[in-house]
C-alpha positions in Angstrom: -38.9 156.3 -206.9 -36.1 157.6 -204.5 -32.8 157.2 -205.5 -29.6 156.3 -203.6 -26.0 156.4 -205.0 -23.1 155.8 -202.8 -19.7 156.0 -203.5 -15.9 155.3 -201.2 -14.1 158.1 -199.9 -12.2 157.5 -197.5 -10.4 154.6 -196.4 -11.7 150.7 -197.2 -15.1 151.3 -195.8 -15.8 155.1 -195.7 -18.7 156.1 -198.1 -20.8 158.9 -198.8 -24.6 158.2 -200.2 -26.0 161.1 -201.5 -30.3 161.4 -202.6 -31.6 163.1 -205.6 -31.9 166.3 -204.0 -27.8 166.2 -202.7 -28.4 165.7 -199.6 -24.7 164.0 -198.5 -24.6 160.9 -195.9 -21.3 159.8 -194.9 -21.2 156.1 -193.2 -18.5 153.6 -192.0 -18.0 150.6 -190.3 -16.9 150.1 -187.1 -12.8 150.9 -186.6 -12.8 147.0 -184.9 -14.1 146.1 -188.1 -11.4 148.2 -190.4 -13.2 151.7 -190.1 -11.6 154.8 -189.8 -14.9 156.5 -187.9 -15.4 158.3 -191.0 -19.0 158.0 -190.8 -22.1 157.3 -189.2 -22.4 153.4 -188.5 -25.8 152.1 -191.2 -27.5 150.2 -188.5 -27.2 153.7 -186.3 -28.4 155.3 -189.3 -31.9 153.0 -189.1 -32.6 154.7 -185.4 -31.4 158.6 -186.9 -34.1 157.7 -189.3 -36.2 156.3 -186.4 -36.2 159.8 -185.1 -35.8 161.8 -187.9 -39.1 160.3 -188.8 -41.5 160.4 -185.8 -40.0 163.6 -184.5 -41.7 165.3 -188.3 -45.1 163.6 -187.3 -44.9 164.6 -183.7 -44.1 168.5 -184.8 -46.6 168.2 -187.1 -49.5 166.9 -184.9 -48.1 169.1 -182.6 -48.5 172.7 -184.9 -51.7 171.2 -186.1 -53.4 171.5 -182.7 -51.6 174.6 -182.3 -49.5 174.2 -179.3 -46.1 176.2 -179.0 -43.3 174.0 -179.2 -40.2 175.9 -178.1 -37.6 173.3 -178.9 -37.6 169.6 -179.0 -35.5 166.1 -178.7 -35.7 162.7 -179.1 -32.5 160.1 -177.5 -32.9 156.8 -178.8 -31.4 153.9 -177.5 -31.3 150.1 -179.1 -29.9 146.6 -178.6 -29.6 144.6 -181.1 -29.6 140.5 -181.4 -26.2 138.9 -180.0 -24.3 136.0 -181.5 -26.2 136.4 -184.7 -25.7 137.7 -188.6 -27.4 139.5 -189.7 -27.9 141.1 -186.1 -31.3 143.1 -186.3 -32.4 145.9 -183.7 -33.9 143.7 -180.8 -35.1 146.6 -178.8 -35.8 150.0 -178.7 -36.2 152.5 -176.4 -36.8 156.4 -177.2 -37.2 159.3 -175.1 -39.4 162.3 -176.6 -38.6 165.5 -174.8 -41.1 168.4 -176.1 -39.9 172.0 -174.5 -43.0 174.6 -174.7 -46.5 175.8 -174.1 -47.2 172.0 -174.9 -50.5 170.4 -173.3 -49.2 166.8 -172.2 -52.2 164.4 -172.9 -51.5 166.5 -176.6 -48.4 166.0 -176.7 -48.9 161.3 -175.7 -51.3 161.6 -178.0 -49.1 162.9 -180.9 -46.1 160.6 -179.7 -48.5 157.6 -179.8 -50.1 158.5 -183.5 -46.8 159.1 -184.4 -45.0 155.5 -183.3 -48.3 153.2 -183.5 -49.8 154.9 -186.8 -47.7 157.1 -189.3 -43.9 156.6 -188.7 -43.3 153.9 -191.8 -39.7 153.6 -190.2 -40.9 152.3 -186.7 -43.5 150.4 -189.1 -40.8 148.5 -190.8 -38.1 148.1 -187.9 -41.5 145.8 -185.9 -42.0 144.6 -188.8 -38.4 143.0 -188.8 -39.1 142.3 -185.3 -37.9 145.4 -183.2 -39.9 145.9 -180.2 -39.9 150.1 -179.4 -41.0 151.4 -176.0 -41.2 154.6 -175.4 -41.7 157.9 -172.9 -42.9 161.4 -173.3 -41.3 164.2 -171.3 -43.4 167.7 -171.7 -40.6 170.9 -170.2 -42.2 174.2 -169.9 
């Protein structure tokens, strides 16, 4: 089982988590909220992980079918509920941009398998109720 421990370093809300394997997250709140933008915000965190996730499946269908990806990047963008607490991601859009020798039906078709099948992060933000849209932008 994956394990988490977090600690404060900075300020009244500044914390680094850190995983098993020392990998170091540092995370605050907002500064209207007492923050001292120490830190990614947690809720921004959710779409980093977002795209930290699907962008491993897309690279991986990707090298599987053996198309030459030259460099790649993801923007994602979300709203989240208004006048509410907790206030969940309402919607979310993401742009994949895939640089390369990349064949464009191959490169949907990875984006698609990636979002609608195997990313267990866009699985569980619908499953709270996000709604994700998406686009796929193939540069030679």
């Amino acid at each position: 089982m994956p394990k988490i421990e977090l600690s404060r370093v900075s300020g009244d809300f500044g914390f680094e988590a850190i995983d098993e394997y020392g990998h170091i997250v540092k995370m605050d709140s907002n500064p209207q909220s007492g923050g001292q933008d120490f830190g990614v915000r947690p809720m921004q965190m959710l779409l980093m992980g977002l795209a930290g996730c699907s962008a491993i499946d897309v690279i991986s269908i990707l090298k599987k079918q053996r198309q030459e990806v030259r460099d790649y990047k993801m923007i994602v963008n979300g709203d989240r509920e208004s006048n509410k607490e907790p206030s969940l991601w309402k919607n979310i859009n993401i742009e994949f941009h895939i640089y390369g020798d990349v064949d464009v039906d191959k490169a949907q078709k990875a984006v698609d398998l990636s979002v609608k099948k195997y990313c267990s992060v866009a699985a569980t933000l619908e499953a709270a109720g996000a709604v994700i849209k998406y686009s796929t932008l193939v540069h030679p």
